[in-house]
Backbone atoms as SQL, in Angstrom:
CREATE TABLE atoms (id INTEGER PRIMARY KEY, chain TEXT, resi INTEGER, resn TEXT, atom TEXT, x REAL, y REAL, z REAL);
INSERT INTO atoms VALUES
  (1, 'A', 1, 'UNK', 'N', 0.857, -1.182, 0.000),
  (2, 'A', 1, 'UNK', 'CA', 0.000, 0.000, 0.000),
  (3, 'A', 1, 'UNK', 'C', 0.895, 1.234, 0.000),
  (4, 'A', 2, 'UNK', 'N', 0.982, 1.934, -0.868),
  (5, 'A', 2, 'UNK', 'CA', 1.672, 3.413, -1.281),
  (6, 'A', 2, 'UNK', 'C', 0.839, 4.330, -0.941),
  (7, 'A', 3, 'UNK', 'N', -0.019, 4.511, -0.795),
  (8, 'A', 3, 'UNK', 'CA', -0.896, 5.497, -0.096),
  (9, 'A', 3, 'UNK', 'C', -0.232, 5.924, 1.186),
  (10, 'A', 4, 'UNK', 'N', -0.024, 5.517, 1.657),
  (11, 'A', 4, 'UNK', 'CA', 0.597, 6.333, 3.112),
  (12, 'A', 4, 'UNK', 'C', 1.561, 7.620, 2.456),
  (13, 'A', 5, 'UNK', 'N', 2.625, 6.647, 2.395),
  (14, 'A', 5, 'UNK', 'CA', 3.760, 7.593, 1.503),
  (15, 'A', 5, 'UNK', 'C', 3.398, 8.954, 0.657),
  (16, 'A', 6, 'UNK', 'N', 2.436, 8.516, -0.018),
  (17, 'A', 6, 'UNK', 'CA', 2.282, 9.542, -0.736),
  (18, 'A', 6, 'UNK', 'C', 1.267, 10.472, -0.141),
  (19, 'A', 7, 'UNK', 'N', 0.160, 10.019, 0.966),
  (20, 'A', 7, 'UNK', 'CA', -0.317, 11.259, 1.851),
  (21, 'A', 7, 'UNK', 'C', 0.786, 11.858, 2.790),
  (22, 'A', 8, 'UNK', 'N', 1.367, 11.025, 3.043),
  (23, 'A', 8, 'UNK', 'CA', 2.154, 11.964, 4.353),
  (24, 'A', 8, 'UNK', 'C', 2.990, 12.979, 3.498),
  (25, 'A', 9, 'UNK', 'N', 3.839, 13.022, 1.619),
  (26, 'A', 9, 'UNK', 'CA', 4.052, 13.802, 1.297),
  (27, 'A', 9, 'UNK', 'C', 3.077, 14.605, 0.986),
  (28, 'A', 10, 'UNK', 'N', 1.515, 14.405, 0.999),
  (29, 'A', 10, 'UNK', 'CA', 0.675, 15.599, 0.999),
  (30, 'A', 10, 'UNK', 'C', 0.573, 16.194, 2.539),
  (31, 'A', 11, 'UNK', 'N', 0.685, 15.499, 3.640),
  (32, 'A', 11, 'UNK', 'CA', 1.039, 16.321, 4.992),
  (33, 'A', 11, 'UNK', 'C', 2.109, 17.039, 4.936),
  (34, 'A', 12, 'UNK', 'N', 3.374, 17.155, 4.577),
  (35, 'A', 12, 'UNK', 'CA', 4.146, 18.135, 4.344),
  (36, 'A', 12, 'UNK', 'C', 3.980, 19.241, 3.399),
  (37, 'A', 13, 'UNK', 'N', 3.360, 18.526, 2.173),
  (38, 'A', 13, 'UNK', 'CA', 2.703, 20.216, 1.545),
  (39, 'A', 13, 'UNK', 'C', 1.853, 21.084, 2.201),
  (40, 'A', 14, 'UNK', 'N', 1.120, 20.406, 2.744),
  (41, 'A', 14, 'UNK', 'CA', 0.243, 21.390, 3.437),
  (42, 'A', 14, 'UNK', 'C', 0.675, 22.190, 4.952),
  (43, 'A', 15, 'UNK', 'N', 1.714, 21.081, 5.445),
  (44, 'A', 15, 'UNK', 'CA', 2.367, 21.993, 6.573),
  (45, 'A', 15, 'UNK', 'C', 3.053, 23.254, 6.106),
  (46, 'A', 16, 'UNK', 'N', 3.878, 23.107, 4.985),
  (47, 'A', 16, 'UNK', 'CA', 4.691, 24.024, 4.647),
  (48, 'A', 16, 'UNK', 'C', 4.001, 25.473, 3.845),
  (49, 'A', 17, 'UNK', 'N', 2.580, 24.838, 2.771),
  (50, 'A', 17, 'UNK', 'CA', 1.997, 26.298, 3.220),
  (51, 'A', 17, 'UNK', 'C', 1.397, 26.781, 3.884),
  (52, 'A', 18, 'UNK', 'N', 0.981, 26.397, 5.256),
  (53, 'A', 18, 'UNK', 'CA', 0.103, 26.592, 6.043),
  (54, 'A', 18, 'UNK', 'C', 1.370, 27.324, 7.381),
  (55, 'A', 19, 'UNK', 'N', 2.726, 27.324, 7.059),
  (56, 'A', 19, 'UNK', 'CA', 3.784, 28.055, 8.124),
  (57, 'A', 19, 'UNK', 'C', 4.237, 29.252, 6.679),
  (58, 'A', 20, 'UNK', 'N', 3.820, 29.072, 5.785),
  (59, 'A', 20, 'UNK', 'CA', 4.512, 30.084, 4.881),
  (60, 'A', 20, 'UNK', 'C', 3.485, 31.357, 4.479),
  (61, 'A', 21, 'UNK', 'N', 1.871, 30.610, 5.399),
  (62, 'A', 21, 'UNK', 'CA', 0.723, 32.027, 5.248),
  (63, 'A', 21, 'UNK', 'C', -0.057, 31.811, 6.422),
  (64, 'A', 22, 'UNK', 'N', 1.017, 31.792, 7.341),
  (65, 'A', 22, 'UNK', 'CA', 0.716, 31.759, 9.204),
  (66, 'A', 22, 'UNK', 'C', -0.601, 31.133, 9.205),
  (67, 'A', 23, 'UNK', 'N', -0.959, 30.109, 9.151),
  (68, 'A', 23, 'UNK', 'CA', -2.338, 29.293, 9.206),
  (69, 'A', 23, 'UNK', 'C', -1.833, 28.665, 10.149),
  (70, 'A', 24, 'UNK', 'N', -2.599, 28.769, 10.984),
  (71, 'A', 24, 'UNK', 'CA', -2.364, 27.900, 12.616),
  (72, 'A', 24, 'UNK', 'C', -3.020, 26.294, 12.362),
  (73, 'A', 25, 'UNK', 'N', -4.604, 26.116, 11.966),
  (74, 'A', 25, 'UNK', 'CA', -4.993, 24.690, 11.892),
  (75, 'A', 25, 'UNK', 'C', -5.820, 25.038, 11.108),
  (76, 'A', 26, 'UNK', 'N', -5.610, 23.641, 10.217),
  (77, 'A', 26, 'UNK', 'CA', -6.440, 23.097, 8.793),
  (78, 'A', 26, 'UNK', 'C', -7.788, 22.184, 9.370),
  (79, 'A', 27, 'UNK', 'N', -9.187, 22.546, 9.218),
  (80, 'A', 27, 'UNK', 'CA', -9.659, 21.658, 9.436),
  (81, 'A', 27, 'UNK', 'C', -9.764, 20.536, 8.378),
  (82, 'A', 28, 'UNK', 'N', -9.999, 20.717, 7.222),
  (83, 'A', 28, 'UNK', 'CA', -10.229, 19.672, 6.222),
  (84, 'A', 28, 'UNK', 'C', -9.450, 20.088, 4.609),
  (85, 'A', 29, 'UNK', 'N', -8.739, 18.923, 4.654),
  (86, 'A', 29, 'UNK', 'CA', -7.903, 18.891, 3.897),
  (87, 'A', 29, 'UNK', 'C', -8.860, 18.117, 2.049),
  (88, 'A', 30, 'UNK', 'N', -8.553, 18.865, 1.234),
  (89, 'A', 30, 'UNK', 'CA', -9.946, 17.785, -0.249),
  (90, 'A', 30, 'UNK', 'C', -8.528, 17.258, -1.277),
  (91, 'A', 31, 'UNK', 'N', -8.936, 16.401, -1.802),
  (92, 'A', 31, 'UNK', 'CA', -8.054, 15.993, -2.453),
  (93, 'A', 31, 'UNK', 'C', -8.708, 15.408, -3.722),
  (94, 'A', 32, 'UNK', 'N', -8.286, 15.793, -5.039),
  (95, 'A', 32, 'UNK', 'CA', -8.824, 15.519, -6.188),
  (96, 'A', 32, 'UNK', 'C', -7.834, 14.422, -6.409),
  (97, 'A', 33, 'UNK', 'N', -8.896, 12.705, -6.349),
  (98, 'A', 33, 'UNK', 'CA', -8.383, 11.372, -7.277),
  (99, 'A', 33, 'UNK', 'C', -8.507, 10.922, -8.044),
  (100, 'A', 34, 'UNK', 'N', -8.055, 11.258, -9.415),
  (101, 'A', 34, 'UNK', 'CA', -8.138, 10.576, -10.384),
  (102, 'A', 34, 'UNK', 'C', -8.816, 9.178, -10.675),
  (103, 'A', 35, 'UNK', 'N', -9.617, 9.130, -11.156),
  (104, 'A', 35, 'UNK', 'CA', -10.524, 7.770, -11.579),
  (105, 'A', 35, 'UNK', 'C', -9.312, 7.228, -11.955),
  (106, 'A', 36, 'UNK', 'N', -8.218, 6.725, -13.068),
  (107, 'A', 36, 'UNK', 'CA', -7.516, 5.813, -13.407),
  (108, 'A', 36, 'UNK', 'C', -5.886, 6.073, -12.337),
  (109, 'A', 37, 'UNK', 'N', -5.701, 7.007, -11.323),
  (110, 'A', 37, 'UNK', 'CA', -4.795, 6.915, -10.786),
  (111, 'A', 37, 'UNK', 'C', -4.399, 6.011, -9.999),
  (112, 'A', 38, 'UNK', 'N', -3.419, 5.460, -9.490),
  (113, 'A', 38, 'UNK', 'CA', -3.236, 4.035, -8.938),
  (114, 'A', 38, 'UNK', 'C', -3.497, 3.910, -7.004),
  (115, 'A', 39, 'UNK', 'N', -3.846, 5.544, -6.785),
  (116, 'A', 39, 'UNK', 'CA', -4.537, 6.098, -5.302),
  (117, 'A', 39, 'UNK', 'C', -5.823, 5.669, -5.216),
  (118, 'A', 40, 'UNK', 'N', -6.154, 4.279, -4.694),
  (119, 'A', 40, 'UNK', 'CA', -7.486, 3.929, -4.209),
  (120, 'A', 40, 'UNK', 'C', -7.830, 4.683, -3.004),
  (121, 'A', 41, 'UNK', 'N', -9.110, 5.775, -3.105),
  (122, 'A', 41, 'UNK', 'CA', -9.782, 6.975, -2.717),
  (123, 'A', 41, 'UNK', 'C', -9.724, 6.062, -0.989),
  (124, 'A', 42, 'UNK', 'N', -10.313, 4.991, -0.893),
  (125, 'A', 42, 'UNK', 'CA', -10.758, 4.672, 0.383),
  (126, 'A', 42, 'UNK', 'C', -9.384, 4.085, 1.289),
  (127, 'A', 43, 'UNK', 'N', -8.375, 3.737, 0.625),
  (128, 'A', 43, 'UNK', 'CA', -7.173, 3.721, 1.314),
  (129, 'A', 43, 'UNK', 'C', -6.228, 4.860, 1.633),
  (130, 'A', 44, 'UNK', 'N', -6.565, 6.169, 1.254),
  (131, 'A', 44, 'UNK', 'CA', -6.074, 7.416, 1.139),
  (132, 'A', 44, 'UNK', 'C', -6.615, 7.969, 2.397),
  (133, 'A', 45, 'UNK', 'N', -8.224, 7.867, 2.227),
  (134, 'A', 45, 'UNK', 'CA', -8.813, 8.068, 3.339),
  (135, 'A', 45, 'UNK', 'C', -8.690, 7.592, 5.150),
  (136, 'A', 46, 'UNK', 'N', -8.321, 6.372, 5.070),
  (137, 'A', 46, 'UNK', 'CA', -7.940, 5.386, 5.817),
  (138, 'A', 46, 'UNK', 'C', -6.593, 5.651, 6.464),
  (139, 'A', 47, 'UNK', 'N', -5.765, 5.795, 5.484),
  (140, 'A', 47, 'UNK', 'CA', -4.361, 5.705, 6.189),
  (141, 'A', 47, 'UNK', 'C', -3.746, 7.425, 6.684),
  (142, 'A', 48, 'UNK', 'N', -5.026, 8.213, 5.952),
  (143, 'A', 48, 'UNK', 'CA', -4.649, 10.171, 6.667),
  (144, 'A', 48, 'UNK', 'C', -4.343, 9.934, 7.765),
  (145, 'A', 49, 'UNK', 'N', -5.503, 9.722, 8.751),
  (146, 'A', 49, 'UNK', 'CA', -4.747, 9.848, 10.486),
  (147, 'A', 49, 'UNK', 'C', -3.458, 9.273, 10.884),
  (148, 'A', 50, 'UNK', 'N', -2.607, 8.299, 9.972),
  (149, 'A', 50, 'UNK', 'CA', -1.968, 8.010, 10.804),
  (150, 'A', 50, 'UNK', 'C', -0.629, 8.918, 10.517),
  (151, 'A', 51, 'UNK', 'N', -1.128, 9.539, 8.632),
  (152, 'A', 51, 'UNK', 'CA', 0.235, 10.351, 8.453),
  (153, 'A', 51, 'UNK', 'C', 0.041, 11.453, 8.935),
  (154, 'A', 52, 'UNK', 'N', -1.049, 12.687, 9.356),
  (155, 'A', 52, 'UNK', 'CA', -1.116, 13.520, 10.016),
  (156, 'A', 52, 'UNK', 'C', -0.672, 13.266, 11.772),
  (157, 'A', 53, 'UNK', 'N', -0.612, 12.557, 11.750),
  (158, 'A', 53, 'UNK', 'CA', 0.051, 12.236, 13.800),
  (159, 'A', 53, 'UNK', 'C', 1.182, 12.744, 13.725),
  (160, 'A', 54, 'UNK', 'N', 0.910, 13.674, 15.003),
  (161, 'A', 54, 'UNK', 'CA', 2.291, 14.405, 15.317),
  (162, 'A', 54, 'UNK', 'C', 2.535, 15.373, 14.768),
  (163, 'A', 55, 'UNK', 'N', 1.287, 16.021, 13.658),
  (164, 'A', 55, 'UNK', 'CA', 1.851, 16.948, 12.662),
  (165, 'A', 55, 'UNK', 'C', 0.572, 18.347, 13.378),
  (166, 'A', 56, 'UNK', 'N', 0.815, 19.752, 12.495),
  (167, 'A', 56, 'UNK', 'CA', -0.215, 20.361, 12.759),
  (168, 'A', 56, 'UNK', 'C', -2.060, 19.702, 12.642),
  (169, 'A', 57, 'UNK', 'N', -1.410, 18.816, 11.232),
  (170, 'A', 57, 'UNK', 'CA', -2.890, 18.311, 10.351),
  (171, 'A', 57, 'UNK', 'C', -3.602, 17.249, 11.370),
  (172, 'A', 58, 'UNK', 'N', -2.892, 16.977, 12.842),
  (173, 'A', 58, 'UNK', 'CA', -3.571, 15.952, 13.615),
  (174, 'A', 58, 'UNK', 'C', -5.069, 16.316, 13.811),
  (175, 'A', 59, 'UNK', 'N', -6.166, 15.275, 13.792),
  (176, 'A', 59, 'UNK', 'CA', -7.386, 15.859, 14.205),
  (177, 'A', 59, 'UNK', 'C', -7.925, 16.557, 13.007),
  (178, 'A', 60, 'UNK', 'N', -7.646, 16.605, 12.119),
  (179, 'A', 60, 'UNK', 'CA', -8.498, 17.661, 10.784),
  (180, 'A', 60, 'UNK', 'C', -8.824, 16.233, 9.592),
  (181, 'A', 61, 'UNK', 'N', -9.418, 16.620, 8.966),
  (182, 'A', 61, 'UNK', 'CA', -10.031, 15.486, 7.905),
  (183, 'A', 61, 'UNK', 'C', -9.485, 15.631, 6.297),
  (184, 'A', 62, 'UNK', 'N', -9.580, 14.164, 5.747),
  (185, 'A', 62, 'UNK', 'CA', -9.541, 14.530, 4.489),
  (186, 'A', 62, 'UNK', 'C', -10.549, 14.135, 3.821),
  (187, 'A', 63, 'UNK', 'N', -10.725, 14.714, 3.064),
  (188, 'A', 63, 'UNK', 'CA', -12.005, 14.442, 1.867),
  (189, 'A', 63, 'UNK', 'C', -11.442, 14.111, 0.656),
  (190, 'A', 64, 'UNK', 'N', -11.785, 12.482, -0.127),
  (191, 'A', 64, 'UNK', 'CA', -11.288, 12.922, -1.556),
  (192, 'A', 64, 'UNK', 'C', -12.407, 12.835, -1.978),
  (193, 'A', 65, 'UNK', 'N', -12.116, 13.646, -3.408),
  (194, 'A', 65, 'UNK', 'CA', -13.201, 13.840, -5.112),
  (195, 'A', 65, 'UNK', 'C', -12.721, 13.017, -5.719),
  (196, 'A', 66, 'UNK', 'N', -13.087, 11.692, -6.477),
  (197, 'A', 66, 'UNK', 'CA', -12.863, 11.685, -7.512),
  (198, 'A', 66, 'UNK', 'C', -13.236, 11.841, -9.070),
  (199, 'A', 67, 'UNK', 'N', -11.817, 11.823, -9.506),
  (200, 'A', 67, 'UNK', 'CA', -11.999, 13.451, -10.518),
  (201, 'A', 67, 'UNK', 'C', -12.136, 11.787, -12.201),
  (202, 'A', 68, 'UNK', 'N', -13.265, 12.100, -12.761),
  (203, 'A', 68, 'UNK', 'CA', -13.702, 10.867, -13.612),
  (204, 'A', 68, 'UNK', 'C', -12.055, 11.366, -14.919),
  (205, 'A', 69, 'UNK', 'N', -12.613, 9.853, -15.444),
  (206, 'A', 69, 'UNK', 'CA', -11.347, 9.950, -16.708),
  (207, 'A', 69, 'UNK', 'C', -12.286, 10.200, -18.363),
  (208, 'A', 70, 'UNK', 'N', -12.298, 11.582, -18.020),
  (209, 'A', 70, 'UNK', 'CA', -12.501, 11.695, -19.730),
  (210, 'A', 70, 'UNK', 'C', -11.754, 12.351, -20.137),
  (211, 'A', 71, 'UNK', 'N', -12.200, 11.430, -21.417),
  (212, 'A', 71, 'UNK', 'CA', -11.039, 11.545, -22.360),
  (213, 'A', 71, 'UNK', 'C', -11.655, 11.998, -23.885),
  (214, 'A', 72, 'UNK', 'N', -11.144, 12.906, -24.804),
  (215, 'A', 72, 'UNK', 'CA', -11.746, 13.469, -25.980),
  (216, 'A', 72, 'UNK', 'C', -10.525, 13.352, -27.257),
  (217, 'A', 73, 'UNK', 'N', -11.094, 12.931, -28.840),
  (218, 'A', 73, 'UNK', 'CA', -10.135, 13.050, -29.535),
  (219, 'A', 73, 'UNK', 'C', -9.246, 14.521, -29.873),
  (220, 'A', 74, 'UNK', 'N', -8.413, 14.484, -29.899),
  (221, 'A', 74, 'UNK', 'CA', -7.450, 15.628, -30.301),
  (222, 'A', 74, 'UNK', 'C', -7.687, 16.198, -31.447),
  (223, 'A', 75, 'UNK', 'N', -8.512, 15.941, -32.278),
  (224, 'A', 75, 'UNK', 'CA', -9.014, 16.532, -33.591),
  (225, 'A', 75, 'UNK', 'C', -10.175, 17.371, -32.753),
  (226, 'A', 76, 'UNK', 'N', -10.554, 16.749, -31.998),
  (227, 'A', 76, 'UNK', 'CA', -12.243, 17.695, -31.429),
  (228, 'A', 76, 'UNK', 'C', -13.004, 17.196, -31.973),
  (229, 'A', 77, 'UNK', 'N', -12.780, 15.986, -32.729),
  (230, 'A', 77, 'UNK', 'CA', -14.308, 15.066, -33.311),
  (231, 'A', 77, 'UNK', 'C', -14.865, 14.438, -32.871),
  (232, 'A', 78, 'UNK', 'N', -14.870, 14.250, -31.525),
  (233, 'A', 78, 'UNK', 'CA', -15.979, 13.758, -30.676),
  (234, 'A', 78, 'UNK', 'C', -16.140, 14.595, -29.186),
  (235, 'A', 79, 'UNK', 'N', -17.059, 14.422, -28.273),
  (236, 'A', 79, 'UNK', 'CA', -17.569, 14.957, -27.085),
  (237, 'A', 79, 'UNK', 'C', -16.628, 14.191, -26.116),
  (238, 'A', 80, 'UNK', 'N', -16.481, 14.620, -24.977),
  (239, 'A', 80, 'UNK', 'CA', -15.720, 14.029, -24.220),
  (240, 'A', 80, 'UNK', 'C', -16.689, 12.914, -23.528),
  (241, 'A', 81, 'UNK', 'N', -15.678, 11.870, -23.562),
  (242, 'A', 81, 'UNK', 'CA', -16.348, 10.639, -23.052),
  (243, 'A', 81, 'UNK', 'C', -15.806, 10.207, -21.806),
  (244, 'A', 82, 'UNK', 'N', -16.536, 9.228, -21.121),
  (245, 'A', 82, 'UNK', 'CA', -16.034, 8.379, -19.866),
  (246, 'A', 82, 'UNK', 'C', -15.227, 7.434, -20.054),
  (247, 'A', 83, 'UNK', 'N', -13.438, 7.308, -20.150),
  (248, 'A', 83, 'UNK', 'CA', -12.751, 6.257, -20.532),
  (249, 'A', 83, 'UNK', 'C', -12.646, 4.856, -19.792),
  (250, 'A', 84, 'UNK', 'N', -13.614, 4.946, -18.470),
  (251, 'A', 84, 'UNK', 'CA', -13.417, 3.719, -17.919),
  (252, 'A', 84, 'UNK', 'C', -15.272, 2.840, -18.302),
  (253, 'A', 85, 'UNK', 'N', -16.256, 3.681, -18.956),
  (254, 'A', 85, 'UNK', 'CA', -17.542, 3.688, -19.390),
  (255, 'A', 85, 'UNK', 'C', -17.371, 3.219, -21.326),
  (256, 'A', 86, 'UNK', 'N', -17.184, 4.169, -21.837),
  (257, 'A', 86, 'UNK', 'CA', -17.306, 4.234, -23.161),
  (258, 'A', 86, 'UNK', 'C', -16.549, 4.600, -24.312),
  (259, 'A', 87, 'UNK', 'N', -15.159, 4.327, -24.934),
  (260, 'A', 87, 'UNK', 'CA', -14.304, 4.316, -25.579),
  (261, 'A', 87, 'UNK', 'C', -15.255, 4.622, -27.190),
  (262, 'A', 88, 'UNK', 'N', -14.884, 5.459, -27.903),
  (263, 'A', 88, 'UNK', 'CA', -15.534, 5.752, -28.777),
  (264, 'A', 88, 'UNK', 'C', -14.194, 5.256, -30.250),
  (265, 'A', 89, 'UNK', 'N', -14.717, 5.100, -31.023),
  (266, 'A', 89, 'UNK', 'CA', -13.429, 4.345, -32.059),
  (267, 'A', 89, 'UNK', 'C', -12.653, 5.590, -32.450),
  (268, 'A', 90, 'UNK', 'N', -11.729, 6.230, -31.923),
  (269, 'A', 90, 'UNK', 'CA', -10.464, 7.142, -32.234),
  (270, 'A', 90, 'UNK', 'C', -9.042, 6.293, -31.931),
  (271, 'A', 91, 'UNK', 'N', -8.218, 6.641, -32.826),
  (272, 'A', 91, 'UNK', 'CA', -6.964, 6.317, -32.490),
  (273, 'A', 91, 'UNK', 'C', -6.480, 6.491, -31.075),
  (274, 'A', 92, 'UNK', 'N', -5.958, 5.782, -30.342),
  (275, 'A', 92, 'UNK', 'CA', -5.216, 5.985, -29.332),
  (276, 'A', 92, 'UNK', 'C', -4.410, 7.394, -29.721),
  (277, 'A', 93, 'UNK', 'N', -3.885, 7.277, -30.480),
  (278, 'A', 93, 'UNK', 'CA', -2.441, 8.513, -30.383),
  (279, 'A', 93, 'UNK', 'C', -3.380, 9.778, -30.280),
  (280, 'A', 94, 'UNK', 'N', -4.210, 9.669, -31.104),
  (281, 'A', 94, 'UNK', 'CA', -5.013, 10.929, -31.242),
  (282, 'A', 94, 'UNK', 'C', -5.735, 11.128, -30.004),
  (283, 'A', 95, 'UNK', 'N', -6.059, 10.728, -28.938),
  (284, 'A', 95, 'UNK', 'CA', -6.843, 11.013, -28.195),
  (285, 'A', 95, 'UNK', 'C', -6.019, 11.679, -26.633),
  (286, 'A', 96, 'UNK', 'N', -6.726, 12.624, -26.055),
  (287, 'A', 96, 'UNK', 'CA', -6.151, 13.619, -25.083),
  (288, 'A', 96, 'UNK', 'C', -7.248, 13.101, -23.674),
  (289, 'A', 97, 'UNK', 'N', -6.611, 12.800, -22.934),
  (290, 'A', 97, 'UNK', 'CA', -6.948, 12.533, -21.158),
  (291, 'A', 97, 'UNK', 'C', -7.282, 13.505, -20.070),
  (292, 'A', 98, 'UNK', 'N', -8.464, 13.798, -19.708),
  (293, 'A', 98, 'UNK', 'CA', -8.316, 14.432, -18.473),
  (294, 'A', 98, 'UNK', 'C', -7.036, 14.461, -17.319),
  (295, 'A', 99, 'UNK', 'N', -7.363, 14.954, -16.528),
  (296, 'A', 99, 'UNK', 'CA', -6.327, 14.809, -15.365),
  (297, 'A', 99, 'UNK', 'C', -6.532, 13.601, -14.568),
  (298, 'A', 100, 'UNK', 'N', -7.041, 12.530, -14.838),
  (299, 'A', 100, 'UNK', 'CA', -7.775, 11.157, -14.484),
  (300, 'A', 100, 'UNK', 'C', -6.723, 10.669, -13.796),
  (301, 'A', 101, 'UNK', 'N', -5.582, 10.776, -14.001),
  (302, 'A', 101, 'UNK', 'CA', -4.684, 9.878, -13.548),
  (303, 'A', 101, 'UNK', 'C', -4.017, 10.479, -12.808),
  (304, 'A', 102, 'UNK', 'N', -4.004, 11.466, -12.177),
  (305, 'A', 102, 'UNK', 'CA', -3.417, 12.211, -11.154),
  (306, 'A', 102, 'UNK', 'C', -4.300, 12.351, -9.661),
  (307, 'A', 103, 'UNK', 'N', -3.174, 13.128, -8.682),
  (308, 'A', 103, 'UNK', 'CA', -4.510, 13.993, -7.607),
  (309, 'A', 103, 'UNK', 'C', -4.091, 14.698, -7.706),
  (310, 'A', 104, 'UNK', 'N', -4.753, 15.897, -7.262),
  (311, 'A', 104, 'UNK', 'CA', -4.416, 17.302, -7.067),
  (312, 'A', 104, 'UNK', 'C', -5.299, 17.539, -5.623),
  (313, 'A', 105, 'UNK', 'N', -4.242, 18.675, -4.706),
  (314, 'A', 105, 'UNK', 'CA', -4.778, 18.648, -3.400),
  (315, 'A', 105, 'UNK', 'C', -5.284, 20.350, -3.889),
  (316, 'A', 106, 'UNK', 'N', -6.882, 20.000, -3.900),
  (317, 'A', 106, 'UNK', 'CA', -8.147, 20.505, -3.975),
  (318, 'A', 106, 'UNK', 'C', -8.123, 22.300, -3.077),
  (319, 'A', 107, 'UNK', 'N', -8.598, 21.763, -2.068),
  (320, 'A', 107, 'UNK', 'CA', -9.023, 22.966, -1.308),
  (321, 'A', 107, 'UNK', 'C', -8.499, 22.737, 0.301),
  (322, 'A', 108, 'UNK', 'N', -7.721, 23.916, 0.931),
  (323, 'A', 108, 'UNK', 'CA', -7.597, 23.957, 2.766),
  (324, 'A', 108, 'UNK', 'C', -9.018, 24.570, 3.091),
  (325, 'A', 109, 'UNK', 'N', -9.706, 23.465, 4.221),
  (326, 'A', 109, 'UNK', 'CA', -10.840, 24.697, 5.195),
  (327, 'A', 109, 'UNK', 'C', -9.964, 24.984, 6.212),
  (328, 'A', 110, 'UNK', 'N', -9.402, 25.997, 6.408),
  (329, 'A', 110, 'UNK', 'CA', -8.917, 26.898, 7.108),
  (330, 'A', 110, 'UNK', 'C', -9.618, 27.063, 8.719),
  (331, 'A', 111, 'UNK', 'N', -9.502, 26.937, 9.911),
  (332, 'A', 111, 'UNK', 'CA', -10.250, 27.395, 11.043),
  (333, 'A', 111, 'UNK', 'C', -9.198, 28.643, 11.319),
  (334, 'A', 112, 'UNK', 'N', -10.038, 30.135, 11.373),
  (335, 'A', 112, 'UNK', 'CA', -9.523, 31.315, 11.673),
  (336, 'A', 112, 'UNK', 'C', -9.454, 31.443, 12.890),
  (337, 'A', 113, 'UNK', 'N', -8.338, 31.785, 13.756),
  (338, 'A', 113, 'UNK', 'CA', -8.610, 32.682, 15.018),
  (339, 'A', 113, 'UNK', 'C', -9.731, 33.938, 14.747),
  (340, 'A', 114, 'UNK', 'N', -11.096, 33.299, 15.753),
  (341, 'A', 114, 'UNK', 'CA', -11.310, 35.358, 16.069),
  (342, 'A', 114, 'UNK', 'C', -10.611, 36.093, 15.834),
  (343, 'A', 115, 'UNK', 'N', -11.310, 37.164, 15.420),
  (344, 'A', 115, 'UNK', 'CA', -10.179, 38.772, 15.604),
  (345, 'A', 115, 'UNK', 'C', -11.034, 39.645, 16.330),
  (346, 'A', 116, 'UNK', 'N', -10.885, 39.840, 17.621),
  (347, 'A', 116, 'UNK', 'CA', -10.895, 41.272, 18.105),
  (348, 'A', 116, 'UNK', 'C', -10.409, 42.339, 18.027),
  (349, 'A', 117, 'UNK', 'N', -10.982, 43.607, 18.422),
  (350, 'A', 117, 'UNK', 'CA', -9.901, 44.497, 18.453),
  (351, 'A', 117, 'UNK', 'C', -9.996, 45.512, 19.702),
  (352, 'A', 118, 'UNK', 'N', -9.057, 46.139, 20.180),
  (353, 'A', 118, 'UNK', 'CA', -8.973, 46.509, 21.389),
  (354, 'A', 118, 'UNK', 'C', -10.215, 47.110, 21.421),
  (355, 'A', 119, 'UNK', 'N', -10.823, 47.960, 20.717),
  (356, 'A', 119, 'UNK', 'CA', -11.884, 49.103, 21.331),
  (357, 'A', 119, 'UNK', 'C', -13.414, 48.399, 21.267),
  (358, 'A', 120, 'UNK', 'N', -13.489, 47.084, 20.564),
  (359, 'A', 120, 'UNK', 'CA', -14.532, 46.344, 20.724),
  (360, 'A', 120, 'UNK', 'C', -15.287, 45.861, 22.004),
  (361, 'A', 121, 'UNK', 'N', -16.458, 45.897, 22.333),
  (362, 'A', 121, 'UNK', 'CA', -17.018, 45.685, 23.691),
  (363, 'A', 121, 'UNK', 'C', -17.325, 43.876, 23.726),
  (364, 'A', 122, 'UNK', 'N', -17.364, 43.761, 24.268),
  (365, 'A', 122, 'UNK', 'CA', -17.623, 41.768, 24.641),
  (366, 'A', 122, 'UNK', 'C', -19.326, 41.724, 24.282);
């Protein structure tokens, strides 16, 4: 299982921008999974807590999307289709892939400190 590995290098991305734009704690971390990427969504999910331990990201969640694989010919002569659903007769060479086979880390929910300010009443 490679999933660990490769979340806990998504726990260091997110530590490092989250000390580089003073973000104290992440509540929920989203993560876009590729339908044909080799990141099974529910083992990603599974193995977060143990790579966030010890880190800021302890206690915050991840969410993945996954992101479907369509795929359209490179001429533009057909509509984009579902490549794990419906293969339409185009050449392989000719044909262009979504981001299906990747993740991309989505969106931080951010938890803000309050802001007061001195002259404010309670």
């Amino acid at each position: 299982m490679h999933e660990l590995g490769v979340v806990m290098q998504v726990v260091d991305v997110v530590e490092k921008f989250a000390r580089e734009n003073q973000v104290e704690k992440i509540d929920t971390v989203v993560l876009q999974i590729g339908e044909l990427s080799s990141m099974i969504p529910k083992y990603v999910e599974e193995v977060y807590p143990a790579a966030a331990d010890g880190t800021m990201l302890e206690g915050s969640r991840l969410r993945g999307e996954i992101m479907p694989a369509n795929g359209r010919c490179n001429q533009w002569c057909s509509p984009w289709w579902n490549m794990r659903e419906n293969v339409p007769s185009v050449r392989a060479a000719t044909a262009i892939c979504s981001a299906a086979g990747n993740f991309i880390l989505r969106k931080l929910c951010v938890i803000e400190k309050s802001c007061r300010f001195n002259d404010e009443k309670s």
